[in-house]
ROKEVO-55680 format. One record per residue (C-alpha): residue in three letters; residue number from 1; z, y, x. Coordinates in steps of 0.02 Angstrom, whole numbers. Each point is the difference from the previous one (the first is absolute). Layout:
@aa Ala, i NUM, up Z, north Y, east X
...
***
This chain:
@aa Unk, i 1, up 4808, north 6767, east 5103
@aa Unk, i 2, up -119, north -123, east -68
@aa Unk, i 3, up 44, north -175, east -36
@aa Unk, i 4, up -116, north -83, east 87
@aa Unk, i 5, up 72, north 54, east 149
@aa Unk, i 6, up 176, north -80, east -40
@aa Unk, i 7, up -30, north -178, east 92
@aa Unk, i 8, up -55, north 146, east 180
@aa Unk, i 9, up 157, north 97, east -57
@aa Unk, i 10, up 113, north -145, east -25
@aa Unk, i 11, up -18, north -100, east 169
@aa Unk, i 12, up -23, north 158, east 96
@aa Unk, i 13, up 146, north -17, east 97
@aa Unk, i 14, up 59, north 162, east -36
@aa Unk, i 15, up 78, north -52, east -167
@aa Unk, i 16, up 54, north -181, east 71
@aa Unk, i 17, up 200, north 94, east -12
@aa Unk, i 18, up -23, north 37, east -183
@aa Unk, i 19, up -137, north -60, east -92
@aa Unk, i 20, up 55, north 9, east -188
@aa Unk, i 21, up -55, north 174, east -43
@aa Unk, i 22, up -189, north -72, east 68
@aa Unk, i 23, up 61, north -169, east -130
@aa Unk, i 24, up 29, north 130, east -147
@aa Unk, i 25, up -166, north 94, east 1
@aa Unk, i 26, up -91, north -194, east -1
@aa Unk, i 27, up 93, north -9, east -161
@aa Unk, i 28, up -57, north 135, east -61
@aa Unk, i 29, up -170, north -30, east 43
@aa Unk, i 30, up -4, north -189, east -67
@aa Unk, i 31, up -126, north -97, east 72
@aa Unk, i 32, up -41, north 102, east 137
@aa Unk, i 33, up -179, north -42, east 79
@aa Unk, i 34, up -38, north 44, east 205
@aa Unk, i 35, up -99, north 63, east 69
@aa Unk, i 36, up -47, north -189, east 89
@aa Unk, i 37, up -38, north -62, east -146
@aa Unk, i 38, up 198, north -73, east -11
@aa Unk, i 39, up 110, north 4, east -170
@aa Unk, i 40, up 186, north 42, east 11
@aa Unk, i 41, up 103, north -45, east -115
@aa Unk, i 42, up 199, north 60, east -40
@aa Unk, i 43, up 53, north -21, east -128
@aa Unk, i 44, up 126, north -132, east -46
@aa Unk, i 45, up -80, north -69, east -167
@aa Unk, i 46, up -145, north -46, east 70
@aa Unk, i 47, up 21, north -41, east 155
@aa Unk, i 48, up 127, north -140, east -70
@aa Unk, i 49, up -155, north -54, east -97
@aa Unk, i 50, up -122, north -3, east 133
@aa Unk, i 51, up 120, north -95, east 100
@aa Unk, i 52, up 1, north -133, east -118
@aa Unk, i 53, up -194, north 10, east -48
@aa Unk, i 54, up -130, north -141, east 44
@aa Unk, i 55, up -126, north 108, east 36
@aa Unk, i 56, up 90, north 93, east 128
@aa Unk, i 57, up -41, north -92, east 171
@aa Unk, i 58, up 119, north 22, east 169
@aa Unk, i 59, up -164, north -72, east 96
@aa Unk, i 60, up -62, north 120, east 94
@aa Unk, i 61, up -156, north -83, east 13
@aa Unk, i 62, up -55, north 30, east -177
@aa Unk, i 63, up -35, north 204, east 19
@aa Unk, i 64, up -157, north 46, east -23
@aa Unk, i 65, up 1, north 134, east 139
@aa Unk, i 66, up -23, north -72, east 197
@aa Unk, i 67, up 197, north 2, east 78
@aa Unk, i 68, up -12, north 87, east 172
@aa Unk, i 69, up 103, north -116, east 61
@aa Unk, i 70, up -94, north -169, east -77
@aa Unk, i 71, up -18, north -135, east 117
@aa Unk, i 72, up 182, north 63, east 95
@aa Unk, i 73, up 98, north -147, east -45
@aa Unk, i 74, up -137, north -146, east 2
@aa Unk, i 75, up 94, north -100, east 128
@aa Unk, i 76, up 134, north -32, east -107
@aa Unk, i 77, up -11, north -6, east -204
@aa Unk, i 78, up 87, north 104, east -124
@aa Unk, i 79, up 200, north -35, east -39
@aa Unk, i 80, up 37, north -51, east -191
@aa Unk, i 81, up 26, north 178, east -23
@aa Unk, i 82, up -173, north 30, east 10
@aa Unk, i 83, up -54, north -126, east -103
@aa Unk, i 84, up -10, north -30, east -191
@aa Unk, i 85, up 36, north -129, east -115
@aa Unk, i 86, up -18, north -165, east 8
@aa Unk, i 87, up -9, north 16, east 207
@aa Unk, i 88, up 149, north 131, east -24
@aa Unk, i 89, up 99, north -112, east -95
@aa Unk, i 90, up -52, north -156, east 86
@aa Unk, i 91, up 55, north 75, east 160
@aa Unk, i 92, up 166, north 85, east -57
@aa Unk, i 93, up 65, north -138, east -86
@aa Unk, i 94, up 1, north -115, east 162
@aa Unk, i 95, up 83, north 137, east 105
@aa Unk, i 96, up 122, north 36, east -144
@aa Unk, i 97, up 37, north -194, east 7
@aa Unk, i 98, up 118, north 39, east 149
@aa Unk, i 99, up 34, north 177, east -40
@aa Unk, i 100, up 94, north -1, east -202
@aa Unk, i 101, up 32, north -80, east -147
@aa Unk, i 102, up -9, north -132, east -47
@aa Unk, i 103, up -59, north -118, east 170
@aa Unk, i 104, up 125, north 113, east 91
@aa Unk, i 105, up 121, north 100, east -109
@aa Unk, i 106, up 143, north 26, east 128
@aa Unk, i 107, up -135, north 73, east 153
@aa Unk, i 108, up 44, north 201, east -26
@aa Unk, i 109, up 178, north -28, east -68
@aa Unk, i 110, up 61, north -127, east 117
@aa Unk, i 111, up -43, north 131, east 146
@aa Unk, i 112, up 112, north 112, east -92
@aa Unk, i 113, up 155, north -15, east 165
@aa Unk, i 114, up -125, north -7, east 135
@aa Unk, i 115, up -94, north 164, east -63
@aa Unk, i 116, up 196, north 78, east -8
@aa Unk, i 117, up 16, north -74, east 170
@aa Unk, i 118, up -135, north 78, east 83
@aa Unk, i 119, up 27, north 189, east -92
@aa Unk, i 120, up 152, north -14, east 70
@aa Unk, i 121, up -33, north -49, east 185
@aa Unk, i 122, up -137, north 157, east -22
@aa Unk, i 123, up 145, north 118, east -65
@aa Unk, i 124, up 114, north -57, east 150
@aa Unk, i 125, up -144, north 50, east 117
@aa Unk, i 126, up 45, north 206, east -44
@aa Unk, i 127, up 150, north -15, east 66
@aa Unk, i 128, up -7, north 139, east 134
@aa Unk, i 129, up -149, north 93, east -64
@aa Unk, i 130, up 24, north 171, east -100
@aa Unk, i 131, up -159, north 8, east -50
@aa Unk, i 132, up -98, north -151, east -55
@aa Unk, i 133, up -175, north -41, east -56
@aa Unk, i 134, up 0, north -111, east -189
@aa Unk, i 135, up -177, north -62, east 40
@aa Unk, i 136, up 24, north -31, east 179
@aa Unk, i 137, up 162, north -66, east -4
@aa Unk, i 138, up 17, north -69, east -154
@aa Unk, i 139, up -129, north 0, east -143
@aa Unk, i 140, up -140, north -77, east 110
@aa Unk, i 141, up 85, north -135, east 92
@aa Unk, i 142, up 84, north -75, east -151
@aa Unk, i 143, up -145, north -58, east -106
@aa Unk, i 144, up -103, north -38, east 144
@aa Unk, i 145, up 164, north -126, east 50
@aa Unk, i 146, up 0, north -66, east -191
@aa Unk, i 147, up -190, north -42, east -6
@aa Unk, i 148, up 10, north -84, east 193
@aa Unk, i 149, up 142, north -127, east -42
@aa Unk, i 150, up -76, north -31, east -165
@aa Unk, i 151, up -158, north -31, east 66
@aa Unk, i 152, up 73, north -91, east 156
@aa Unk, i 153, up -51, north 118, east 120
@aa Unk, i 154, up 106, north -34, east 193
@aa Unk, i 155, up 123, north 140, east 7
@aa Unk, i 156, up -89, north 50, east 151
@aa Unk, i 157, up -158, north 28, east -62
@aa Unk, i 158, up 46, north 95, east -115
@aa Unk, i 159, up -19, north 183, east 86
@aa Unk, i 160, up -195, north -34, east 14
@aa Unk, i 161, up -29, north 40, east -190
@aa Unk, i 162, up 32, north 176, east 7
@aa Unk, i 163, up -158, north 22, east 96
@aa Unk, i 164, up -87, north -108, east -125
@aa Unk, i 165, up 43, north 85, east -158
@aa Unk, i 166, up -4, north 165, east 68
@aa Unk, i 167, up -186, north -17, east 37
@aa Unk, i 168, up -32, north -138, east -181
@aa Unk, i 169, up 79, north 147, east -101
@aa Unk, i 170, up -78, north 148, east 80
@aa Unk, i 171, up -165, north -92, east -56
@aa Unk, i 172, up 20, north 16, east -174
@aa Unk, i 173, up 19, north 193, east -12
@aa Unk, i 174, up -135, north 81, east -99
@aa Unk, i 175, up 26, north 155, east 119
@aa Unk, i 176, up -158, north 121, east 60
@aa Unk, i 177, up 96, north 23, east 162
@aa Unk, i 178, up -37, north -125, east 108
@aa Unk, i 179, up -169, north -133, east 23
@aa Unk, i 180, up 25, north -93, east -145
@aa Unk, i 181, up -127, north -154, east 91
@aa Unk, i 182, up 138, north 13, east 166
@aa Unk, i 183, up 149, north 3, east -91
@aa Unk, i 184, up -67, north -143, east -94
@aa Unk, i 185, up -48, north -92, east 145
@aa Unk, i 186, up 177, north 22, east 75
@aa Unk, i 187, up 82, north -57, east -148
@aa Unk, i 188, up -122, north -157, east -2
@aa Unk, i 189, up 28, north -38, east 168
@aa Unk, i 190, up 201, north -9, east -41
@aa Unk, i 191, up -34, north -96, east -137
@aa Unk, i 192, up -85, north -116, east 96
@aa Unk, i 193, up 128, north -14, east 128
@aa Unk, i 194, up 163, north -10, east -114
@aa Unk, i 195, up -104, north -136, east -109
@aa Unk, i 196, up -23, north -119, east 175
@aa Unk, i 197, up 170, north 8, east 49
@aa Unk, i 198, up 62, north -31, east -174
@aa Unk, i 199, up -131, north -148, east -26
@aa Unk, i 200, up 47, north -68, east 150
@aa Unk, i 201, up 190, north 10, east -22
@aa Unk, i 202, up -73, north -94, east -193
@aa Unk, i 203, up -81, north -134, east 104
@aa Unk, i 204, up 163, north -29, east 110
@aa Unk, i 205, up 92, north -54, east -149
@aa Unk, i 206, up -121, north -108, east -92
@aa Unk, i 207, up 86, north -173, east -2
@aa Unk, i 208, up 155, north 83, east 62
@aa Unk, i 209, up 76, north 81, east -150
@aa Unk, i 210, up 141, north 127, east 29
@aa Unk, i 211, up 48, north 87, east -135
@aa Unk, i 212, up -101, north 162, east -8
@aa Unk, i 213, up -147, north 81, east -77
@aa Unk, i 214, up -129, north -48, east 120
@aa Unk, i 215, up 64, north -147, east 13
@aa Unk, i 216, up -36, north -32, east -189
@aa Unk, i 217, up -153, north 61, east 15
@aa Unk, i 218, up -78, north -147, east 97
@aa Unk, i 219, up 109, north -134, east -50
@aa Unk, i 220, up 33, north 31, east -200
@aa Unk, i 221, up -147, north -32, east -120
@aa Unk, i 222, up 3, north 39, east -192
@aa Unk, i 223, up -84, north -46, east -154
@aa Unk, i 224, up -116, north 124, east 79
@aa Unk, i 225, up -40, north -81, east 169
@aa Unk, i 226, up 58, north 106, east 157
@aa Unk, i 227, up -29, north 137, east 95
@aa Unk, i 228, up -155, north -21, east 127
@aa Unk, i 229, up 18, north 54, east 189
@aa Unk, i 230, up -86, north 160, east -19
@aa Unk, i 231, up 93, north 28, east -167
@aa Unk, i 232, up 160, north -6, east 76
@aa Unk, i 233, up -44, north 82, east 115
@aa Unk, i 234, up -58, north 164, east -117
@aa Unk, i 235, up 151, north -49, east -94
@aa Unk, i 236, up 132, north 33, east 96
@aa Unk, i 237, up -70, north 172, east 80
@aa Unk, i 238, up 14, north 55, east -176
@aa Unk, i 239, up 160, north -64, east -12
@aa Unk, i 240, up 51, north 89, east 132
@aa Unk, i 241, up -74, north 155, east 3
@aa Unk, i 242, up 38, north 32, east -191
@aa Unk, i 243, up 168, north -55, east 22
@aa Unk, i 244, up 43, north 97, east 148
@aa Unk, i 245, up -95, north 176, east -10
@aa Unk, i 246, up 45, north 39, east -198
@aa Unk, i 247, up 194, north -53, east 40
@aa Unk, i 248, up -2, north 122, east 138
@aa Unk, i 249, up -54, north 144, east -119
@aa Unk, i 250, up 103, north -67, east -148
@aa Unk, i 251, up 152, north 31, east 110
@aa Unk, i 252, up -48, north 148, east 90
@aa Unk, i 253, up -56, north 93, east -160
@aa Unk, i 254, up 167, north -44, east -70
@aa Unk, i 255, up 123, north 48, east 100
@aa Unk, i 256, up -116, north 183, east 18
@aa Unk, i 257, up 20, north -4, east -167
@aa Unk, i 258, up 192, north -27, east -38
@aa Unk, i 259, up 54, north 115, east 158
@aa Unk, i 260, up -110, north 149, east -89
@aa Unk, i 261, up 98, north -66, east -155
@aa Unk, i 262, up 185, north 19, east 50
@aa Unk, i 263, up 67, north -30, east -166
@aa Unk, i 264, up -103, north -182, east -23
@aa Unk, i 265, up 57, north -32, east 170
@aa Unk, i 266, up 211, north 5, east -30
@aa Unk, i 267, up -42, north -107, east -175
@aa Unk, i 268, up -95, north -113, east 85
@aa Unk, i 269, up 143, north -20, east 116
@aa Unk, i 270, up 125, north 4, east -141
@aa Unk, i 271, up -86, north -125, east -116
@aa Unk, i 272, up -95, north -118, east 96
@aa Unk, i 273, up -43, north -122, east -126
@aa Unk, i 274, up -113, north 150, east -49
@aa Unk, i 275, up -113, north -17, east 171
@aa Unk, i 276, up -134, north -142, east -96
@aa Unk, i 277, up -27, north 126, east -119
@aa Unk, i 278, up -23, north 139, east 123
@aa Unk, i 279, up -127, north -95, east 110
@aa Unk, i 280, up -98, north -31, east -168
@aa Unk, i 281, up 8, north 198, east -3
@aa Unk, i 282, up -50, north 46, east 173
@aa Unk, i 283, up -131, north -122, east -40
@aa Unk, i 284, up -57, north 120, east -127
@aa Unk, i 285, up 28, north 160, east 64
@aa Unk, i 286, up -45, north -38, east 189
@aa Unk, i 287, up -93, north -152, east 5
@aa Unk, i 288, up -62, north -45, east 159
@aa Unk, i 289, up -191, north -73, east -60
@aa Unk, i 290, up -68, north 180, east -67
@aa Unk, i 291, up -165, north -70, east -51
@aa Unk, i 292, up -121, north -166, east -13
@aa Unk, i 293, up -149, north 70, east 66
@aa Unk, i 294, up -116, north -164, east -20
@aa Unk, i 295, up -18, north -33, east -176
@aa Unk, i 296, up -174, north -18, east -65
@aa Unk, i 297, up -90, north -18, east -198
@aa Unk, i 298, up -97, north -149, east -20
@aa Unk, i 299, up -87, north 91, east -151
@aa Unk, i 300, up 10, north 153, east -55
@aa Unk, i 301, up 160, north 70, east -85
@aa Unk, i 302, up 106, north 119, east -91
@aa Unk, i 303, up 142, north 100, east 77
@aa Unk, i 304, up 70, north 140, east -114
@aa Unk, i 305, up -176, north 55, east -80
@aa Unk, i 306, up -80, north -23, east 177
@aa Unk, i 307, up -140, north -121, east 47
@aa Unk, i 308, up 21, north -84, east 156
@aa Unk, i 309, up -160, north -98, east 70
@aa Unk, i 310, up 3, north -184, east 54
@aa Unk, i 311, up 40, north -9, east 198
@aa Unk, i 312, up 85, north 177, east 10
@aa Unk, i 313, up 131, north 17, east 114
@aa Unk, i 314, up 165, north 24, east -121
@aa Unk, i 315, up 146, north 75, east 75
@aa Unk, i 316, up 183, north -47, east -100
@aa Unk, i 317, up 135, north 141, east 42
@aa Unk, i 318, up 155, north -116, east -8
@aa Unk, i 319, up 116, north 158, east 49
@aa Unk, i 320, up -99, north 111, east -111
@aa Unk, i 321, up 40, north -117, east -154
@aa Unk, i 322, up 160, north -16, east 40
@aa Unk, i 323, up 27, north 171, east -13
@aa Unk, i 324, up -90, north 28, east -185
@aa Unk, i 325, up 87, north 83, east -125
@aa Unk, i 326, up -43, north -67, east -137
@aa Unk, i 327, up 68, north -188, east 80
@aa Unk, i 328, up 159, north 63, east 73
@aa Unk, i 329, up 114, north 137, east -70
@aa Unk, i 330, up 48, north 136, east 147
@aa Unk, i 331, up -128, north -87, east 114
@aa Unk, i 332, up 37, north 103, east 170
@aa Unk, i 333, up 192, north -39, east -37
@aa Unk, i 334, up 73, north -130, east 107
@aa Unk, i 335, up 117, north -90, east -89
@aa Unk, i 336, up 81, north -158, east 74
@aa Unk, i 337, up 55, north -60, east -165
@aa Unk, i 338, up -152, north 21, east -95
@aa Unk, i 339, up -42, north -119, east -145
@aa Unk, i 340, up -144, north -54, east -84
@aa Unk, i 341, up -89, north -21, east 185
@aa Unk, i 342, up -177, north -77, east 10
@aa Unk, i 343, up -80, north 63, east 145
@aa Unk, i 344, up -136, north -27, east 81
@aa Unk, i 345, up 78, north -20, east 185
@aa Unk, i 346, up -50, north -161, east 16
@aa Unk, i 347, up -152, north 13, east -101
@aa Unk, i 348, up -30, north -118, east -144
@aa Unk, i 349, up -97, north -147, east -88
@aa Unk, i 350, up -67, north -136, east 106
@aa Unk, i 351, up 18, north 92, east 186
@aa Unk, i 352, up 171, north 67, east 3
@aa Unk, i 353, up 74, north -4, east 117
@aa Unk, i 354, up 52, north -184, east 69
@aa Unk, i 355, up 139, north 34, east 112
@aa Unk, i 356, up 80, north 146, east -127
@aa Unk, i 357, up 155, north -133, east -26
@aa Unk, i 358, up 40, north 16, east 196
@aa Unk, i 359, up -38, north 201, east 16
@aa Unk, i 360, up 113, north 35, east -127
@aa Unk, i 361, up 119, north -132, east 91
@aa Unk, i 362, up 0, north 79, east 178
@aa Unk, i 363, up -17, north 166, east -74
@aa Unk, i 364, up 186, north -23, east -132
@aa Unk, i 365, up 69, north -47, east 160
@aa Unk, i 366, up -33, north 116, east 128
@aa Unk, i 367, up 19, north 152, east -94
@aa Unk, i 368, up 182, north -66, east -78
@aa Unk, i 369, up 46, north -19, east 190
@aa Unk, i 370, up -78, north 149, east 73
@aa Unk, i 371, up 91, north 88, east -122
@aa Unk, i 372, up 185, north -101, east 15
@aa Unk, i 373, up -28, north 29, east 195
@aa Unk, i 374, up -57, north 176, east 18
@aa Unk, i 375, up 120, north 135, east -47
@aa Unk, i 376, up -76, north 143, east -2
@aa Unk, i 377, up -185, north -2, east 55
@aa Unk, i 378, up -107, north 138, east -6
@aa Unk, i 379, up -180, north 23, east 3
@aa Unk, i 380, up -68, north 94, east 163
@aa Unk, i 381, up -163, north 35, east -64
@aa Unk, i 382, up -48, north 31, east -168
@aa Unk, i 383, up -159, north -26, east -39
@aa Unk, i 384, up 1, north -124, east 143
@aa Unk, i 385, up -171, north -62, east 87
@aa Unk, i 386, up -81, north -120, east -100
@aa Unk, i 387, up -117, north -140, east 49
@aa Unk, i 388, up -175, north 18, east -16
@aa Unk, i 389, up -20, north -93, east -130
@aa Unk, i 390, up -42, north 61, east -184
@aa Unk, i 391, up 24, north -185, east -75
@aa Unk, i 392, up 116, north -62, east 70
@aa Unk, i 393, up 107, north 175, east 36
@aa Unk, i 394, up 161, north -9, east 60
@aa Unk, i 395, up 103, north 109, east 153
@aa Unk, i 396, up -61, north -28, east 192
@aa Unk, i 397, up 155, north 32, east 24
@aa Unk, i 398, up 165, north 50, east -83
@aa Unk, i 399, up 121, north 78, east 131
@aa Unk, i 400, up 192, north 9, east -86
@aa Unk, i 401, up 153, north 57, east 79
@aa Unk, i 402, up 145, north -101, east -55
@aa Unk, i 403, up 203, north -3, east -17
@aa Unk, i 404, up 76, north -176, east 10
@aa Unk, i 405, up -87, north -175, east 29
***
């Protein structure tokens, strides 16, 4: 077929189940122009240099072609992920301030018994069931949990996100399928929403430290100032959408992935000082963020003997480059003890990921337990129904039956 039908092909949802023989034609193509007027790129080489280019722009708002959905998000303004530098770094320096090294080296690690403690009060909830659902019962409440009590989110309150990020994420799909101005709308209007009641929540605490993230927000300033209302706000949606909805897939895709790979599986279980290394591998081989769809030029530039004008939409294949041959010997080989492991699951240079330390935290975790707790599970569906979602792709659900809890 011709490539500049790929970026159709790719987030029909047809392929979402397997996308990677869609990922090796892009290769072969290069650059691969579409028929929009968009530039896909997937191989690893360069999209590890355009991730760490100047030129290359995550603001929408500097394409050259009108956005159908422009105007969309006006009531509130753009996250730091959004943004370039110096705003970018301005912005993700204060938030990091409360987040990592080196105001607050012992955040991630020092959650380390309560992340244990709530896998394993999510485990002791399948006692009964023979069949039970890893997103449903597992995958998604557990990072959702995380983010909350990092944040400082009231236990109770807690169930209302789904909603939220359900209709935030289902906003950023490139997809044909659906009104892209409605779905963007809905995913606005849930932005808006989760942003109040996290502001508010901010507000509460100013004055009244206690300990958390939001708390930080409004009551520690840097070198850098602090944090405005409306930037914490923005903030912590981010926070919490990026840190809940890729940890869901991260752990879904995994445990898809080691119960269609037996043998990884009982090694896993035997040697389970191997499981950081694994994670680093599913985030290779399945990473949950397929793509960054909103990279733009801010002049024109050079990809692999192809020009690509100033303000064109550019299109990074994360999954596709992780899967290039000449990066990674035996690409479409998973192999839980591979070395020599620079992916791209978390992206790279200046907007990788910021919460990849806790991911790869909750994710260690819960699939050493799920493992030491389930005997002998077994996949019910295979491929299993996947979310709509060709960026963030991941299971809807993954049924298993199981032996012992």
């Amino acid at each position: 077929m011709a490539a500049d039908t790929l970026f159709q092909r790719i987030t029909d949802y047809a392929h979402r189940a397997d996308p990677y023989p869609l990922y090796a034609e892009l290769r072969e193509n290069g650059v691969a122009r579409q028929d929009d007027g968009s530039y896909l790129v997937g191989t690893y080489h360069e999209i590890a240099a355009l991730l760490h280019d100047p030129r290359i722009s995550s603001d929408r708002r500097h394409r050259t072609a009108p956005d159908e959905t422009a105007g969309a998000e006006e009531q509130l303004p753009p996250s730091f992920i959004g943004l370039d530098d110096p705003e970018h770094h301005r912005l993700r320096g204060l938030a990091m301030r409360s987040f990592g090294p080196p105001h607050t080296p012992d955040r991630i690690d020092g959650m380390h018994e309560e992340i244990t403690r709530i896998v394993q009060d999510l485990i002791a909830g399948f006692q009964g069931k023979e069949r039970i659902d890893v997103v449903d019962d597992f995958a998604y409440p557990l990072p959702v949990t995380v983010i909350c009590r990092l944040l400082g989110v009231p236990t109770e309150d807690e169930p209302r996100f789904r909603l939220w990020s359900d209709a935030i994420v289902a906003g950023f799909d490139p997809t044909p399928e659906e009104d892209p101005v409605e779905r963007q709308r809905a995913g606005t209007e849930a932005r808006k929403a989760m942003a109040l009641y996290l502001g508010e929540l901010a507000e509460r605490r100013r004055g009244h430290p206690s300990g958390d993230m939001l708390s930080a927000f409004v009551n520690d300033a840097g070198p850098g100032g602090q944090l405005t209302p409306l930037e914490t706000m923005t903030t912590a949606v981010l926070l919490l959408i990026a840190g809940h909805e890729t940890t869901v897939n991260l752990i879904t895709n995994g445990m898809l992935t080691l119960l269609r790979h037996p043998e990884a599986l009982e090694r896993l279980r035997g040697e389970p000082a191997l499981m950081p290394r694994a994670v680093e591998e599913l985030l290779r081989f399945e990473p949950p963020v397929q793509m960054l769809p909103q990279r733009t030029p801010l002049a024109d530039i050079e990809v692999a003997g192809i020009t690509v004008p100033r303000g064109s939409p550019l299109i990074l294949m994360l999954a596709s480059g992780n899967r290039d041959p000449r990066r990674f010997s035996d690409p479409d080989r998973f192999d839980p003890a591979r070395e020599d492991n620079q992916h791209l699951g978390f992206g790279s240079g200046v907007h990788s990921c910021f919460g990849a330390p806790l991911a790869r935290l909750e994710t260690q975790i819960a699939l050493h337990e799920l493992l030491r707790h389930l005997d002998t599970p077994r996949l019910v569906e295979d491929p299993p129904e996947y979310r709509r979602s060709p960026v963030l792709r991941g299971p809807r659900h993954l049924f298993i039956e199981r032996g012992g809890v």
